[in-house]
C-alpha positions as a printed Julia matrix, in Angstrom:
70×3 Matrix{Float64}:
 -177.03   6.7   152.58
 -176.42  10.28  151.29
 -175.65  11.77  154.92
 -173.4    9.1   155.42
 -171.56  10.21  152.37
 -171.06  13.38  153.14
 -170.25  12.77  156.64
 -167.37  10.53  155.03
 -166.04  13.31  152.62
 -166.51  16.03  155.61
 -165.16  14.07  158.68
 -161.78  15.76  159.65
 -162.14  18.73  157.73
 -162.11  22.06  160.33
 -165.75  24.49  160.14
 -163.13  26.92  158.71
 -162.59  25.01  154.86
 -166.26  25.76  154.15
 -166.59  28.16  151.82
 -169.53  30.34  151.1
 -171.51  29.12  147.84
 -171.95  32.09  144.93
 -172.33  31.14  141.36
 -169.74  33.49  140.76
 -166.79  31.67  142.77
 -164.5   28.73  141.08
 -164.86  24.78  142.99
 -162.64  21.87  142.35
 -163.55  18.1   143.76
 -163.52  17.71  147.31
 -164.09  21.75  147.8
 -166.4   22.48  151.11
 -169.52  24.58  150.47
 -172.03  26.15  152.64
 -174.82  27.18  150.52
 -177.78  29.39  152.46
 -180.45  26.93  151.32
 -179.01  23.6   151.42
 -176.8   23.92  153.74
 -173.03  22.57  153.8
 -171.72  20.29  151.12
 -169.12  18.69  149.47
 -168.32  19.46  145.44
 -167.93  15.8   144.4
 -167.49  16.2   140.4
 -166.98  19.04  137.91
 -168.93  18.65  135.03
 -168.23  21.41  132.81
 -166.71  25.12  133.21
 -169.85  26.2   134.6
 -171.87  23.17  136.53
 -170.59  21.54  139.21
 -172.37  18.43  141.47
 -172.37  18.9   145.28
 -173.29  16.49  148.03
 -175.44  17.63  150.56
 -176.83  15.71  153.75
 -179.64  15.0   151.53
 -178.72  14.66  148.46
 -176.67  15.95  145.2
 -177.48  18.89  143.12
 -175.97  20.26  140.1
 -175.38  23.8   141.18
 -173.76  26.93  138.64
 -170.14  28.19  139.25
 -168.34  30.55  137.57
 -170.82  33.07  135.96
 -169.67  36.63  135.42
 -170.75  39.08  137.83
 -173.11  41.9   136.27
């Protein structure tokens, strides 16, 4: 069921709207991610300043995003 979500949220977005994953970088909802571990994504809720939730083919993960670089 998960893979068919994110094929749903992905389908007729170009290779090129997938944005490399960092902790340090800023996602809103429906943002493309490629992470190097899990692979591409799709950021499907916000839940504070610094988590967000991404779909992946196999499932969601609250990931980091916006830490301070240091």
């Amino acid at each position: 069921v998960t893979e068919n979500q994110f094929t749903d949220l992905a389908t007729g977005r170009a290779v090129a709207d997938f944005r490399k994953y960092t902790i340090h970088e800023t996602f809103r909802e429906g943002d493309l991610v490629k992470h190097t571990r899990f692979g591409d994504g799709v950021v499907t809720r916000i839940i504070d300043a610094n988590k967000i939730e991404i779909l992946f083919k196999d499932e969601s993960r609250t990931l980091a995003q916006t830490l301070p670089k240091g």
